[in-house]
Backbone bond lengths (Angstrom), bond angles and torsions (degrees), N, CA, C in turn:
res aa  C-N    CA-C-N  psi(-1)  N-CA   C-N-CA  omega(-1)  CA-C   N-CA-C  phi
1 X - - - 1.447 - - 1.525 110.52 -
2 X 1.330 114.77 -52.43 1.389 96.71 170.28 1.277 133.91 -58.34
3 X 1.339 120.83 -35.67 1.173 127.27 171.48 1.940 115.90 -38.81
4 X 1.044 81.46 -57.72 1.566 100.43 170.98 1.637 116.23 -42.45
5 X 1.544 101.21 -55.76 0.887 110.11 -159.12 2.384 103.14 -77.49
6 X 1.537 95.90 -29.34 1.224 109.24 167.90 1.641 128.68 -43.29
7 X 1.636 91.50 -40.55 1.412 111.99 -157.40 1.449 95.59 -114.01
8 X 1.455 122.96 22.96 1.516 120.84 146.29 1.358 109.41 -103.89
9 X 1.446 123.50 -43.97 1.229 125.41 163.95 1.552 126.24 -35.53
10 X 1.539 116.56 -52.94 1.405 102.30 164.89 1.441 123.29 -79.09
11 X 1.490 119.89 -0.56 1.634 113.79 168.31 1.263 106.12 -89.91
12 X 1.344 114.71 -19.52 2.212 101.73 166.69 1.558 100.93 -74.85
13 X 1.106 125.95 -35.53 1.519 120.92 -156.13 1.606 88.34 -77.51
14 X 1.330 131.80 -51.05 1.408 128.16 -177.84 1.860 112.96 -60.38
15 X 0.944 100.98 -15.97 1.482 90.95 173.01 1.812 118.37 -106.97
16 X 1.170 112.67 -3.95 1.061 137.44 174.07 1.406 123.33 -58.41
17 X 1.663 125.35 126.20 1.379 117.52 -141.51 1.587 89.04 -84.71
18 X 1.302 98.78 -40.26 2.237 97.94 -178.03 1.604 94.98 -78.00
19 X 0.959 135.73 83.75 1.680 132.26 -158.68 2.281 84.08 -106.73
20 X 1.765 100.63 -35.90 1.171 74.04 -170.79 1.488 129.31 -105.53
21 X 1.742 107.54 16.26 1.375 122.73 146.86 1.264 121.43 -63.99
22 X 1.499 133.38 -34.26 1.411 147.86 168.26 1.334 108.70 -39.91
23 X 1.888 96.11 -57.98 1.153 97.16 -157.68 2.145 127.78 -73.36
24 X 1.982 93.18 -28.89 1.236 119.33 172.07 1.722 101.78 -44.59
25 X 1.796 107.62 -64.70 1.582 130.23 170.33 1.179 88.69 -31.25
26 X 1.047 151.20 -101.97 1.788 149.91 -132.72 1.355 88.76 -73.77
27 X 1.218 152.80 -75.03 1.444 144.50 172.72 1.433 123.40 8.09
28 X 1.610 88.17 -69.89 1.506 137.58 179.56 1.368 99.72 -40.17
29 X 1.507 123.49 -66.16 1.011 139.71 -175.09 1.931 125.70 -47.33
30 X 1.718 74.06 -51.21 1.313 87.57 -177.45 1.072 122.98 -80.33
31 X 1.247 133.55 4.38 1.205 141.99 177.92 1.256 110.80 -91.18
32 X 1.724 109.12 -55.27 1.905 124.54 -179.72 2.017 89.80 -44.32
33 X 1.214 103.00 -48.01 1.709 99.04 -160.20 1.398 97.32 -57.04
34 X 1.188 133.67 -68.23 1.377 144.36 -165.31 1.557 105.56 -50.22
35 X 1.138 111.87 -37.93 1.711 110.10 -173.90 1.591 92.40 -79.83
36 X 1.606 125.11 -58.55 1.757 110.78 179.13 1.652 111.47 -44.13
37 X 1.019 124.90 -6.70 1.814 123.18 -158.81 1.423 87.87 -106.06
38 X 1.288 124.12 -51.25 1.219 112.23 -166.78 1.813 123.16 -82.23
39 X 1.439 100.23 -15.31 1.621 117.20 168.94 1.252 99.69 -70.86
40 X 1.129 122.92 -49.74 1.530 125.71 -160.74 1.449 98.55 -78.86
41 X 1.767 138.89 -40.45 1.509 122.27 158.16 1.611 119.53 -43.64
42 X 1.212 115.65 -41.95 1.462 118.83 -179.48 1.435 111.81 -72.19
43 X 1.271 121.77 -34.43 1.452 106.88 167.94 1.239 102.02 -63.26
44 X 1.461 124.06 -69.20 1.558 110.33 -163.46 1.800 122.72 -56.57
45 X 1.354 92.34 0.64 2.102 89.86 168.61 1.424 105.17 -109.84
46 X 1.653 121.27 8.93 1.113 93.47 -179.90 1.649 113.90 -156.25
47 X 1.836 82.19 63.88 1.652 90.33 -168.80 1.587 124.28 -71.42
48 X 1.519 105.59 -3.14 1.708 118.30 153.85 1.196 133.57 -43.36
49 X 1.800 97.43 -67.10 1.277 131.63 -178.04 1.087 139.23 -88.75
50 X 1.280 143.38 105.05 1.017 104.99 -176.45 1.727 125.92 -120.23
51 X 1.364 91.37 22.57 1.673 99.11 155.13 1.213 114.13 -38.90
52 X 1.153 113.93 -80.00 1.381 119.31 -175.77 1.687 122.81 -24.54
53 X 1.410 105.61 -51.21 1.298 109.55 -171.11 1.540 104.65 -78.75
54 X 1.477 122.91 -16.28 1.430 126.02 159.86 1.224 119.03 -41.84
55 X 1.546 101.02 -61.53 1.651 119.07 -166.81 1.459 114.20 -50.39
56 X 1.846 101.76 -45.59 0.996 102.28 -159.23 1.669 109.45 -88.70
57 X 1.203 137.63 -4.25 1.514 165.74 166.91 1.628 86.86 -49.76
58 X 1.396 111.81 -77.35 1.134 117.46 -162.81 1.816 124.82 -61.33
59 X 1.482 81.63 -42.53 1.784 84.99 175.11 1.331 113.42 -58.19
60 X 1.574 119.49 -27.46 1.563 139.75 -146.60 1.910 97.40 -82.72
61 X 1.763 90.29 -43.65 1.877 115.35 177.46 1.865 99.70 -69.39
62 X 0.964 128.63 -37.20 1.319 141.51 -160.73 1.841 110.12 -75.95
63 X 1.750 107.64 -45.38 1.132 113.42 173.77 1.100 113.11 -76.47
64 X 1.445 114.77 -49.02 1.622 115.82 -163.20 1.200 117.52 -71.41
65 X 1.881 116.37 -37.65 1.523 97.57 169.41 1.568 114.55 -100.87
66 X 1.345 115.68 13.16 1.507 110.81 170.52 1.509 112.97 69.32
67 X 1.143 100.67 62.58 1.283 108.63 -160.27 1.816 101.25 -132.40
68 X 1.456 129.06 153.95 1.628 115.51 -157.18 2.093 74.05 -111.75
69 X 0.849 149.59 -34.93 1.215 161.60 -119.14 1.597 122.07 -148.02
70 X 1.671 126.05 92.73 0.897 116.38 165.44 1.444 121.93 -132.50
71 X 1.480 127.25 179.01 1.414 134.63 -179.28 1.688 104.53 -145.73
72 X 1.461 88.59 155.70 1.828 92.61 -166.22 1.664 78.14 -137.40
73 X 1.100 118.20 107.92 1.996 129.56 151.92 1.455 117.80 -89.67
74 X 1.135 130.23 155.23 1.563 135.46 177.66 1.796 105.62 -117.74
75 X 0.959 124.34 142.05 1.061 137.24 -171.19 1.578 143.07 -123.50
76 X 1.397 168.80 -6.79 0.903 151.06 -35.73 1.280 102.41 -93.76
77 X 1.491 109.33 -162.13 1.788 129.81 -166.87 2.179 89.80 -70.77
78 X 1.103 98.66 -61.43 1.606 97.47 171.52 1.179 146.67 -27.63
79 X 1.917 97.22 -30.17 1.353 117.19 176.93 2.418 82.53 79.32
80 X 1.016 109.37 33.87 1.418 89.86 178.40 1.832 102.19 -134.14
81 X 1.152 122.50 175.20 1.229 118.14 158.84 2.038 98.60 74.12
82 X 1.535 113.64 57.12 1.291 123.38 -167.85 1.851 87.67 -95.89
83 X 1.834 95.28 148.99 1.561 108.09 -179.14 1.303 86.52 -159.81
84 X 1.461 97.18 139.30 1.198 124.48 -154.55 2.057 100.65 -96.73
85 X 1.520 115.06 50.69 1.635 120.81 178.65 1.661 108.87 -9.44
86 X 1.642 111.40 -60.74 1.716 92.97 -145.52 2.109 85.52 -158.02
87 X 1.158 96.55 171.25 1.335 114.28 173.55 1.839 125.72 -156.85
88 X 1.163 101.04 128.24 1.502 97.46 164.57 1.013 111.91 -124.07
């Protein structure tokens, strides 16, 4: 059934006059997923460290919004007590 239901979804989206906002949207998507999958492998190899899962946060922020420049701060429940983690 899903299948079915899959393979109507891309025959509306193909006939679809904004076909290539759709298509950016599913892009879009697929990208956010792939970057949560791959943060979430690095946490689970690196429940020591957590450089790693820094690095990879940032590169993850770096691709997706296309951006040359990022920073990762930690914060508490307060919104108080800001530290400045990492920089690229």
């Amino acid at each position: 059934m899903k299948l079915v239901e899959h393979a109507c979804e891309i025959r509306i989206l193909a006939t679809n006059p904004k076909q290539s906002d759709c298509k950016r949207q599913q892009n879009d998507v697929i990208r956010e997923r792939d970057a949560i999958g791959e943060v979430l492998k690095v946490i689970s190899q690196s429940r020591d460290d957590e450089e790693p899962v820094f690095d990879v946060v940032l590169a993850k922020v770096m691709e997706l919004c296309e951006t040359e420049f990022t920073s990762l701060w930690l914060v508490d429940e307060a919104g108080e007590n800001v530290a400045r983690v990492k920089e690229t």
